[in-house]
PAVEX-467655 format. One record per residue: residue number from 0; x, y, z of N, C-alpha, C in turn. Coordinates in steps of 0.2 Angstrom, whole numbers, m for minus. Example, Ala and Ser with C-alpha at 12.3 -4.5 7.8 and 13.67 -1.06 7.14 Angstrom:
# residues 2
SITE pos    nu    nv    nw   cau   cav   caw    cu    cv    cw
SITE   0    66   m28    39    62   m22    39    66   m16    39
SITE   1    64   m11    35    68    m5    36    64     0    39
This chain:
# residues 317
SITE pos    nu    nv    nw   cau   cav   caw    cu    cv    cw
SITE   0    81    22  m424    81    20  m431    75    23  m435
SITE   1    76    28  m441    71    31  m442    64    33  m438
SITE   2    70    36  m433    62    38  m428    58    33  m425
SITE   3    59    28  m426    54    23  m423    58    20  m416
SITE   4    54    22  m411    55    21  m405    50    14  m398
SITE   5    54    14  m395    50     7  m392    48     9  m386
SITE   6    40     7  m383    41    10  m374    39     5  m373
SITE   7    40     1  m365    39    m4  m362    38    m2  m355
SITE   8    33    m2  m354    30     2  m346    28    m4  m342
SITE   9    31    m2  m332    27    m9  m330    19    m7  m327
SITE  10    17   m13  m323     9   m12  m324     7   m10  m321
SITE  11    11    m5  m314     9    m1  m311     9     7  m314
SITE  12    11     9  m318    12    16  m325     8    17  m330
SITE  13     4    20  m326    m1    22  m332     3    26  m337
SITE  14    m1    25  m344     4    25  m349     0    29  m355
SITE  15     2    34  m357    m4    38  m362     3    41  m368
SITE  16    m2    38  m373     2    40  m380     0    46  m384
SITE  17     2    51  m383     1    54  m389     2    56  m395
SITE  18    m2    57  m398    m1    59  m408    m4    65  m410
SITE  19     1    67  m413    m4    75  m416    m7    78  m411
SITE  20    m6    79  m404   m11    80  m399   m15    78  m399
SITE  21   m17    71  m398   m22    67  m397   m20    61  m395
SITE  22   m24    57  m392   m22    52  m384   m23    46  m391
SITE  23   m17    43  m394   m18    39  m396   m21    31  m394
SITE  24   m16    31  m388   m18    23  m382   m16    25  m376
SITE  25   m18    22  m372   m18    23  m365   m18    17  m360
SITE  26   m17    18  m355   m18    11  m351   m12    11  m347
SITE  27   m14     6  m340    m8     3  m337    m3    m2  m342
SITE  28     6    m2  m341     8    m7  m342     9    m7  m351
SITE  29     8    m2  m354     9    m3  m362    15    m5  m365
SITE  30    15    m7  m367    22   m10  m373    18    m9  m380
SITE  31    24    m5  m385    22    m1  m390    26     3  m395
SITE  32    26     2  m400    31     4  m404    28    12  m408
SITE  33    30    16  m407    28    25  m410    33    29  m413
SITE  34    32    34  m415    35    38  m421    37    44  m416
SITE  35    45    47  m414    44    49  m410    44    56  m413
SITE  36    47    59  m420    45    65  m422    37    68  m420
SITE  37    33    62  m421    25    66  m420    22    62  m413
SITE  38    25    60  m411    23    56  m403    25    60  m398
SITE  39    21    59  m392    22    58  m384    20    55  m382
SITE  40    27    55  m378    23    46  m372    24    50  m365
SITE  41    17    50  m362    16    51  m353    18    46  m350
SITE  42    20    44  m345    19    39  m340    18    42  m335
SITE  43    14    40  m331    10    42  m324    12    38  m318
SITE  44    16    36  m313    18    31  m310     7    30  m305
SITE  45     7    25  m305     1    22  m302     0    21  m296
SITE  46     8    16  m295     8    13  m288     7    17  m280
SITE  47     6    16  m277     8    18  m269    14    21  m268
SITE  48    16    27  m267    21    32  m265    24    32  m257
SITE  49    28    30  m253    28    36  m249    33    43  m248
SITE  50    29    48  m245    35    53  m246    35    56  m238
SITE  51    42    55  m237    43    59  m230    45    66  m229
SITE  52    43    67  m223    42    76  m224    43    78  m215
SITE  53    46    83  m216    50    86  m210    48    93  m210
SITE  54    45    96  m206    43   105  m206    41   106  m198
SITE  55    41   113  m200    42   116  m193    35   120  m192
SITE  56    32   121  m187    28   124  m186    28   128  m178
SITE  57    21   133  m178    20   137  m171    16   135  m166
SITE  58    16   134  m162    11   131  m157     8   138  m154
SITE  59     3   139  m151    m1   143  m149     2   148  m144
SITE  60     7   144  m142    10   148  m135    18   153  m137
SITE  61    18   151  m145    22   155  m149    29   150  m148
SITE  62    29   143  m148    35   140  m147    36   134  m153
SITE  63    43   134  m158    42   131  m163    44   122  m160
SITE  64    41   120  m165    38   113  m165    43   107  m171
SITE  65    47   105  m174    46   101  m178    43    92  m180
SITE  66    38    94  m185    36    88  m186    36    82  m190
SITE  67    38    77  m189    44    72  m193    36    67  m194
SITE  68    37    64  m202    30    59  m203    33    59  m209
SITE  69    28    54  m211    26    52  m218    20    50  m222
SITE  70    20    51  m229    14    53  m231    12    47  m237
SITE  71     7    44  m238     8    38  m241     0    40  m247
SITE  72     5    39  m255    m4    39  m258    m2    36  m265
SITE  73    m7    38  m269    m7    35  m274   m12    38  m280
SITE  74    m9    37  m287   m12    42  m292   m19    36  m294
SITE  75   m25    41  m293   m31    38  m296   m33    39  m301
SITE  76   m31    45  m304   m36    48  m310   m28    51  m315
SITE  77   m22    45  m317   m17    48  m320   m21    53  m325
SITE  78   m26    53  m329   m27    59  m335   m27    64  m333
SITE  79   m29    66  m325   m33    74  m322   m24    76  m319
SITE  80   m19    71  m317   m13    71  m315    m8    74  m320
SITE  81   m12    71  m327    m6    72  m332    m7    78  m338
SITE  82   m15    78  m335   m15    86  m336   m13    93  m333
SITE  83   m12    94  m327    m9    96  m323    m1    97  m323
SITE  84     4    92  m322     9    92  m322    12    89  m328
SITE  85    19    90  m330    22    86  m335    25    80  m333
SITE  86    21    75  m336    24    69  m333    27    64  m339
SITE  87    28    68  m346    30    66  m353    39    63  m352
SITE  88    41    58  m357    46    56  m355    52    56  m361
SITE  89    58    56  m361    60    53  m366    61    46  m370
SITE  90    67    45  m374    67    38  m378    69    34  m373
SITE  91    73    37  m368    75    34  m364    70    32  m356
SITE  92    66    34  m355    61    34  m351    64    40  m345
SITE  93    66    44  m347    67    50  m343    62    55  m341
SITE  94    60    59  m337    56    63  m336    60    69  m341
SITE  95    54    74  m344    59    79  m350    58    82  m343
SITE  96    53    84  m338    53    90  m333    55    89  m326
SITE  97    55    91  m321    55    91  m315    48    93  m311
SITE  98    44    92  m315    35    93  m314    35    86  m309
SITE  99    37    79  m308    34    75  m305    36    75  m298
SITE 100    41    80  m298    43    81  m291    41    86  m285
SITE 101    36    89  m289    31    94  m286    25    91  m284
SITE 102    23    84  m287    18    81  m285    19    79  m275
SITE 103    25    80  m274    26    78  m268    27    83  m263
SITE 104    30    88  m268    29    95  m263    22    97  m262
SITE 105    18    96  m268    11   100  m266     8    96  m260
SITE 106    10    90  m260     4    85  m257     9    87  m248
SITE 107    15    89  m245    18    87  m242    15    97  m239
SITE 108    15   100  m244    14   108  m244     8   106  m237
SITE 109     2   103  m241    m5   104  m240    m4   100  m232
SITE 110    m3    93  m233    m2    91  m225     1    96  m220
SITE 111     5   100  m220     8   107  m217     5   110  m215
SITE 112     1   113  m221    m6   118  m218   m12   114  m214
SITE 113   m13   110  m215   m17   107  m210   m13   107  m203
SITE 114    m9   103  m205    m7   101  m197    m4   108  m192
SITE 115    m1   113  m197    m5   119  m193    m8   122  m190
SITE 116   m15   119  m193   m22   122  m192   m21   120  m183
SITE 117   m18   112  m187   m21   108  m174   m14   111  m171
SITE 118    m8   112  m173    m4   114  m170    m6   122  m166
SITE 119    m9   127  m172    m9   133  m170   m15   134  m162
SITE 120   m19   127  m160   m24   131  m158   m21   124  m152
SITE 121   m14   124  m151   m11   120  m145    m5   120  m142
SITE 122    m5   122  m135     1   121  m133     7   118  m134
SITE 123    13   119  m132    21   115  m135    19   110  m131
SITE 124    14   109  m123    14   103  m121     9   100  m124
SITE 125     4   101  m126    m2   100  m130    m1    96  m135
SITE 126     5   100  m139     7    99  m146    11    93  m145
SITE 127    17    92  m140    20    86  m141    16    80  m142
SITE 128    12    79  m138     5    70  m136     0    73  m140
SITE 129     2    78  m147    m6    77  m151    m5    75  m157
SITE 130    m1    69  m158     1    63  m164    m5    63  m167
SITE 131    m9    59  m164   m15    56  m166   m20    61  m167
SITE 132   m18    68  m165   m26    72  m168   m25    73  m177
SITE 133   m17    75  m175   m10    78  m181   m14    73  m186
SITE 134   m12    67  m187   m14    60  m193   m22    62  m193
SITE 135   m25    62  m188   m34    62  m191   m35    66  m194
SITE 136   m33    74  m192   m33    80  m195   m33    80  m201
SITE 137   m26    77  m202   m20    79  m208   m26    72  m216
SITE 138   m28    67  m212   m29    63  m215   m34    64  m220
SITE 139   m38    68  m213   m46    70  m216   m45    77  m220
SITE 140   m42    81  m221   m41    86  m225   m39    85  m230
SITE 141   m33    81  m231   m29    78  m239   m36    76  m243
SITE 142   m40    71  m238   m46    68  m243   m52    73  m245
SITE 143   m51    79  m242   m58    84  m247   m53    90  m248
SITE 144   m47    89  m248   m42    97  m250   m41    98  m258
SITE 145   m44   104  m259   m45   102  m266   m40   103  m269
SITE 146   m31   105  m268   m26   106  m269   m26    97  m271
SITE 147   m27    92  m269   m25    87  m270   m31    84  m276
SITE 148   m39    84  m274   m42    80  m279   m41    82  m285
SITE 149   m40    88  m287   m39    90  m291   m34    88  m295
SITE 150   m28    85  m293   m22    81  m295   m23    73  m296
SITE 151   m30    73  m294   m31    64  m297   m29    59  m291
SITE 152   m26    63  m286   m24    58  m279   m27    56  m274
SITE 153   m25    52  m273   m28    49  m267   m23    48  m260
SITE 154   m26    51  m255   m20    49  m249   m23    41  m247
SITE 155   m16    39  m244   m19    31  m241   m17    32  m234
SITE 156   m13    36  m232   m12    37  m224    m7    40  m223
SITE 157    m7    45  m218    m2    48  m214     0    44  m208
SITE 158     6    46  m208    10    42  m199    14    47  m198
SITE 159    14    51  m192    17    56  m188    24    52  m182
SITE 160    30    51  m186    35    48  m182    37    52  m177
SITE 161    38    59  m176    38    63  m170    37    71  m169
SITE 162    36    73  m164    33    80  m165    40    82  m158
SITE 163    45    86  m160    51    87  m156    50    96  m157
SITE 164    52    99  m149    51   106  m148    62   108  m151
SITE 165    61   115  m150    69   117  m153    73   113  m145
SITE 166    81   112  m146    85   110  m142    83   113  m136
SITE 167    83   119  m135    85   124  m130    77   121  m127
SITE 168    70   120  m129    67   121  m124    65   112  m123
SITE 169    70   108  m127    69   102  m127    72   102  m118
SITE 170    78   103  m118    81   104  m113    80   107  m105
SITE 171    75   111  m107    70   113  m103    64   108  m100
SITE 172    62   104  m105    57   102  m104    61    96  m101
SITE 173    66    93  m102    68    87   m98    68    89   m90
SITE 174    72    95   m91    75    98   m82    69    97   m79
SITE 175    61   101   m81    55   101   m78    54    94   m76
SITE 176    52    90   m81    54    82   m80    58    77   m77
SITE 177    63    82   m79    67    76   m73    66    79   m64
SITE 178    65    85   m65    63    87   m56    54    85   m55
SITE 179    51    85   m59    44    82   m57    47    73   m56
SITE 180    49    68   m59    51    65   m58    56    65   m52
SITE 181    61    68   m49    62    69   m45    56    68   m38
SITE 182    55    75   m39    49    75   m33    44    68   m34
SITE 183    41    65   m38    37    57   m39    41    54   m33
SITE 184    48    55   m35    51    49   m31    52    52   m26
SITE 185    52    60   m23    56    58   m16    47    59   m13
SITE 186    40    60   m16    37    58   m11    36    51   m13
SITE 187    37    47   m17    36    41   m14    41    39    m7
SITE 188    45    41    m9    48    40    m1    47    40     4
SITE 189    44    48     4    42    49     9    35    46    11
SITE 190    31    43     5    26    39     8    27    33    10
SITE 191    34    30     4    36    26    11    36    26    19
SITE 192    40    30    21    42    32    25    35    33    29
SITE 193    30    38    27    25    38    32    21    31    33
SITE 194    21    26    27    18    22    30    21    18    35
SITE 195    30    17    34    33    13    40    31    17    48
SITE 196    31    24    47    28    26    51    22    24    54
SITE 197    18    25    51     9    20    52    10    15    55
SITE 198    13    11    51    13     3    51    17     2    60
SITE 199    22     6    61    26     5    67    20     7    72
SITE 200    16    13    71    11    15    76     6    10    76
SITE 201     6     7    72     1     1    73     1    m3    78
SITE 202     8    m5    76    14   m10    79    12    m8    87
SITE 203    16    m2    89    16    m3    94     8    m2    99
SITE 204     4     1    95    m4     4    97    m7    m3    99
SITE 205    m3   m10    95    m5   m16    94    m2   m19   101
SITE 206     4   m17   102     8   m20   109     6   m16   113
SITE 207     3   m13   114     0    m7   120    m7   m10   120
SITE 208   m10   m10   116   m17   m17   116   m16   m22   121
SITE 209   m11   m26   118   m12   m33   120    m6   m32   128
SITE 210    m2   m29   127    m3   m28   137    m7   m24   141
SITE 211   m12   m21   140   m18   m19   144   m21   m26   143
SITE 212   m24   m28   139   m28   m34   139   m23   m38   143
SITE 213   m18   m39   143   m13   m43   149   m15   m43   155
SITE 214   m13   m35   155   m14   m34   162   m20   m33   165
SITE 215   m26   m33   162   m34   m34   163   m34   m40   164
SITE 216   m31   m44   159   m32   m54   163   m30   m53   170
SITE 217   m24   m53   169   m19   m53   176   m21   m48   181
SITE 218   m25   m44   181   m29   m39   186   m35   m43   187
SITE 219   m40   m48   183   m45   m51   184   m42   m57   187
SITE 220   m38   m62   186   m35   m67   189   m34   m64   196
SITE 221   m31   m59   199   m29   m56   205   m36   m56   208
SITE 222   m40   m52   205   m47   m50   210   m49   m58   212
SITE 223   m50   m62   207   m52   m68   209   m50   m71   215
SITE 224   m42   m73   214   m37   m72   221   m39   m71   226
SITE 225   m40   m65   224   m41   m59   231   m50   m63   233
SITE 226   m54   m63   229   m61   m65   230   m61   m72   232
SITE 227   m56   m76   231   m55   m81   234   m54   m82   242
SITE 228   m49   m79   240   m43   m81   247   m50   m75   251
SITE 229   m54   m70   251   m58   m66   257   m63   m75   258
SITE 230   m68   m77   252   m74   m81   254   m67   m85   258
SITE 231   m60   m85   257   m59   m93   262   m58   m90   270
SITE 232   m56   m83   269   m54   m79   275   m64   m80   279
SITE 233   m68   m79   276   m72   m78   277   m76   m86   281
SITE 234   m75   m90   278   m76   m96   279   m70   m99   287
SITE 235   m66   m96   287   m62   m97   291   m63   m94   299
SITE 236   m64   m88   297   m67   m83   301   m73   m87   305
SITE 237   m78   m91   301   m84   m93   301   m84   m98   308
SITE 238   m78  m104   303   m75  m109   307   m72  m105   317
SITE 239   m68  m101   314   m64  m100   321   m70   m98   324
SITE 240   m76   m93   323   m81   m93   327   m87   m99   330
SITE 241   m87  m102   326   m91  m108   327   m87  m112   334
SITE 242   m79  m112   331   m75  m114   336   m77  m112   344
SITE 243   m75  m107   343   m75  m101   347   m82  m104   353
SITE 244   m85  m102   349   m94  m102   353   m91  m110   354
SITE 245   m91  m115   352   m91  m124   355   m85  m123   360
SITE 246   m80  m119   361   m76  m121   365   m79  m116   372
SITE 247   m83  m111   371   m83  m110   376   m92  m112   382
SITE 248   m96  m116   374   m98  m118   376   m94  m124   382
SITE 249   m90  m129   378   m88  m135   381   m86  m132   389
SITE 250   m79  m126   388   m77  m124   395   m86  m120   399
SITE 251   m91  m118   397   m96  m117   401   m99  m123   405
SITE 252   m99  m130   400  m102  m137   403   m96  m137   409
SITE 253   m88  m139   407   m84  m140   412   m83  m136   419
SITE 254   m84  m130   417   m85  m127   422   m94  m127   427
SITE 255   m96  m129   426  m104  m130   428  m102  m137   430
SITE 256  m100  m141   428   m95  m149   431   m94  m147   437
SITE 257   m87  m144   440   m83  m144   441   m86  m140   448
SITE 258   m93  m134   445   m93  m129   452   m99  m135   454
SITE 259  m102  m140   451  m108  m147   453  m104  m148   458
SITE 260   m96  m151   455   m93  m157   458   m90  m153   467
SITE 261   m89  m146   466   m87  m142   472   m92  m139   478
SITE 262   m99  m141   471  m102  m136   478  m103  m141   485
SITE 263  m102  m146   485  m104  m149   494  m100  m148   497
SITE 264   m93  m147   494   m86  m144   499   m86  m136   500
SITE 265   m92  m132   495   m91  m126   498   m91  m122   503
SITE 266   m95  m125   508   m96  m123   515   m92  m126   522
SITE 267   m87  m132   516   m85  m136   523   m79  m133   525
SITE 268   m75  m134   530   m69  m130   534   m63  m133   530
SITE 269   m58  m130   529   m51  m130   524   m49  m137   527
SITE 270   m47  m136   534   m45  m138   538   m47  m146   538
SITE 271   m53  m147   537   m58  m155   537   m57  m155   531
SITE 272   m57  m152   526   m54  m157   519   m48  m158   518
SITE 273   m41  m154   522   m35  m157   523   m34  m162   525
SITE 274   m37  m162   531   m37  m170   535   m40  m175   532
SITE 275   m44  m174   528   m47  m178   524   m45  m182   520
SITE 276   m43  m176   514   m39  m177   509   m30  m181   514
SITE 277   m28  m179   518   m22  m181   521   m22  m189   523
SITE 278   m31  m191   525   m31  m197   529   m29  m204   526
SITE 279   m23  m206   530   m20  m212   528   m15  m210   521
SITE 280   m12  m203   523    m8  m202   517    m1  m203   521
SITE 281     3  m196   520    10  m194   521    10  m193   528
SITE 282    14  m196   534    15  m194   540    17  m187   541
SITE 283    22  m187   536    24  m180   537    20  m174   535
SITE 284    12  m173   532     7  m170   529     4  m168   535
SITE 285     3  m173   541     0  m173   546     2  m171   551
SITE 286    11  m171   553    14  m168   557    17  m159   556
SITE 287    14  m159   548    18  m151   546     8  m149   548
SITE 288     2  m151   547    m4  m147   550    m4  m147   556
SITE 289    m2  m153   560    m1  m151   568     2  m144   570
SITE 290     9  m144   566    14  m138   568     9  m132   566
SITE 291     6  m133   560     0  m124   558    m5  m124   565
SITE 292    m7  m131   567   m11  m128   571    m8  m126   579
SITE 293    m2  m129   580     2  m127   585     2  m118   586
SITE 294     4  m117   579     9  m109   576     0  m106   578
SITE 295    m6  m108   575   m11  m104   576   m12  m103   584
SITE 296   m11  m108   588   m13  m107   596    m5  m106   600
SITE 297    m1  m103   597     5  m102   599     3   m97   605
SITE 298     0   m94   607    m1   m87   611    m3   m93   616
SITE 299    m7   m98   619    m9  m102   621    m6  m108   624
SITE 300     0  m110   619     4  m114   621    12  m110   625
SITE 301    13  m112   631    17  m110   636    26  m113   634
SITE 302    26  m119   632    34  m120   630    32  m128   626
SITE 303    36  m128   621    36  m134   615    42  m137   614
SITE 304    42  m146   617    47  m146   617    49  m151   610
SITE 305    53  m155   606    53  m154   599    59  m159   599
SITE 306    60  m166   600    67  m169   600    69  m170   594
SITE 307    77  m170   594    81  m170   586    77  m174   583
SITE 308    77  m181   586    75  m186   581    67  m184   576
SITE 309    64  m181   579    58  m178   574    59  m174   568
SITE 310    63  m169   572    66  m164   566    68  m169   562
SITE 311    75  m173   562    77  m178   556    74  m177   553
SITE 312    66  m181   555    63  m187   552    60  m182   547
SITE 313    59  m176   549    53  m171   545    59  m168   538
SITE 314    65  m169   541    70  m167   534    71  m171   530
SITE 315    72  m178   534    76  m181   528    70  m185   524
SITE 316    73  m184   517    66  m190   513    66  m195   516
């Protein structure tokens, strides 16, 4: 209505009015009524931005890389901004340009060339696990790249969501991976296996131990035995001789008895100990030395006469 227009910005939108080229008011958050024939209104968004960003890059060993993040900032200096780009609007609060969407290309440009700089001086394996160099890099470069201070910005951080190689050597690098993983496991196995091995050698090194030491006991038990039973043998041996020497002492006394008890009969005639021993015994003892000494003087005696009744007497009991 008659040219007179109304802006109503919120308080994160820095807000600059101009008139006849010159900064009539400015500030975050203005609410303001202006003439649009001789007015402009800038609005500069203030707030915290993020803008995500996907690009490709070369790693040292000549293999492409894609880096997937996000880039988070914010406008500090909207005049040094609004002088650079067109951030002017209509009645409707429209951008007249497509200037405010290069503020995200320049800034998303400049982290590229950095992140470049680390990718170009590292291997595709290097480059996969260098997130954390990527962000320091990328962080500390935005903050003195004069492509950026120049535009009145400020970064508040980079996040690096992934660094993926092309299919073809993604797939490569699984196969490798999945065969080094492979091999992990078949030598765990196999160190499995060698330590059951170990472990059985123990086992058995341990039961081969303890039957020598058995057989040591049981070998020492036996000598004892054996050292036994000799000191009993030995003692026994001792005995039988002691024996030995007392019985033959005793058969020495009995015999020195015995040759005492004989020597007065040594010299006496067989014949006077017969009779002797005979006297007042057995009649028949008497008449069987008669008949010896008949049979001795047989040559002497001329005819013997001998009646039944003797004979009888000398047979029957």
């Amino acid at each position: 209505m008659l040219g007179i227009a109304y802006c109503k910005s919120a308080p994160t939108t820095y807000v600059l009015h101009y008139k006849s080229g010159k900064v009539k008011r400015e500030g975050p958050g203005l609410a303001f009524l202006y003439y649009r024939p001789t007015s402009m209104v800038v609005q500069v968004p203030a707030a915290s931005a993020d803008v995500p960003f996907v690009f490709n890059d070369t790693t040292r060993d000549f293999q492409d890389v894609t880096i997937q993040g996000q880039l988070t900032y914010r406008v500090v200096e909207p005049k040094k901004l609004a002088a650079l780009l067109d951030y002017s609007v209509d009645p409707a609060g429209r951008y007249r340009s497509d200037d405010p969407t290069k503020l995200e290309a320049r800034l998303v440009h400049t982290a590229q060339m950095l992140a470049q700089q680390v990718v170009g001086r590292l291997t595709l394996r290097e480059a996969l696990g260098a997130s954390d160099a990527l962000v320091q890099e990328i962080v500390r470069g935005l903050s003195v790249a004069e492509a950026v201070t120049m535009l009145g910005v400020q970064p508040l951080g980079v996040s690096i969501l992934a660094v993926r190689p092309t299919p073809e050597m993604a797939r490569a690098l699984e196969a490798e991976a999945r065969e080094q993983l492979q091999r992990e496991a078949d030598e765990s196995v196999y160190a499995r296996r060698n330590a059951a091995v170990e472990q059985e050698r123990i086992i058995k090194e341990s039961e081969l131990e303890t039957e020598l030491a058995v057989e040591a006991k049981q070998r020492e038990i036996r000598e004892r035995k054996m050292a036994s039973d000799i000191a009993l043998e030995e003692q026994r041996g001792s005995f039988l001789a002691r024996k030995v020497e007392n019985d033959k002492q005793d058969a020495d006394a009995r015999a020195y008895a015995i040759a005492a008890t004989l020597r007065p009969l040594k010299d006496a005639d067989w014949k006077t100990l017969v009779a002797a021993s005979a006297a007042g015994g057995d009649p028949k003892l008497m008449i069987a030395l008669a008949f010896r000494e008949l049979a001795e003087n047989a040559t002497k005696i001329g005819e013997l006469n001998m009646s039944p009744d003797l004979l009888r007497s000398l047979i029957t009991k």
